[in-house]
N, C-alpha and C positions, 0 to 999 in steps of 0.2 A: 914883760920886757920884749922888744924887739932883736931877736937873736938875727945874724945872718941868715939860717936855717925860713924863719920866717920871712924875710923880708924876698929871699928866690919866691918863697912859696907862695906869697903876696904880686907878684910882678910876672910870673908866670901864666898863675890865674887871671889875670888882667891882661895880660897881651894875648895869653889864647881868647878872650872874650873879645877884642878890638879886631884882632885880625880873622875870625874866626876859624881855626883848629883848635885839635885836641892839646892839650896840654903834656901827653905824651908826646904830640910832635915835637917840643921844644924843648931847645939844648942851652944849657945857660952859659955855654963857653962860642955859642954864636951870636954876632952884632944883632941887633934892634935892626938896622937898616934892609939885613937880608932874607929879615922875615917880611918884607915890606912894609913896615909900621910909617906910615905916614905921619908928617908933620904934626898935624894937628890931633892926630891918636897917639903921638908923644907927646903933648903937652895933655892932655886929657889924662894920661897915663901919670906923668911929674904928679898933675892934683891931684889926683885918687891918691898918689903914694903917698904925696904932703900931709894931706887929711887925716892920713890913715895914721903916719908917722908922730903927727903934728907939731910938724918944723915946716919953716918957710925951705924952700927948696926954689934953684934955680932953675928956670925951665930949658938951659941947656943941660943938664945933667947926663940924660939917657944920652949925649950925643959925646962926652966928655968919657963916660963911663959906658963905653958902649955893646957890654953884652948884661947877661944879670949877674954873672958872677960876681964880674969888676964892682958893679954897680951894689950890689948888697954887702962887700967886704968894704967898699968904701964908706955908704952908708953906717954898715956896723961900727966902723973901724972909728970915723971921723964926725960922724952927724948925730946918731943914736946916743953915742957913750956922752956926748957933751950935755948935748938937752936933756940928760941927767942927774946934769951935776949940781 
């Protein structure tokens, strides 16, 4: 199952891998936008997560939900517990 726990853990490791730093640099109570994450390394980012989640996902999301925290309690909260059910 995809816990919140997992999904920072997932999104983290993928955004330090896009923008290239350590994953200790990153804090999941800061935007996507002020790590520089570019456009199109946010929608690269949405599919890795979609795949991985396997729900369709909008590709405005990271910009909707815009740090990881928001973004994995949304997720857990809203998108994981459904494609559950």
């Amino acid at each position: 199952m995809h816990t919140n726990a997992k999904i920072s853990h997932f999104v983290t490791e993928k955004l330090a891998e896009y923008i290239g730093i350590s994953t200790v640099d990153i804090s999941d109570d800061i935007a996507f936008d002020r790590y520089g994450l570019e456009s199109t390394q946010a929608v690269m980012l949405t599919n890795d997560l979609s795949d991985w989640l396997g729900v369709d996902l909008d590709a405005t999301v990271l910009y909707e939900y815009s740090t990881i925290k928001r973004l994995a309690e949304y997720l857990t909260e809203h998108v994981v517990s459904q494609s559950s059910q």
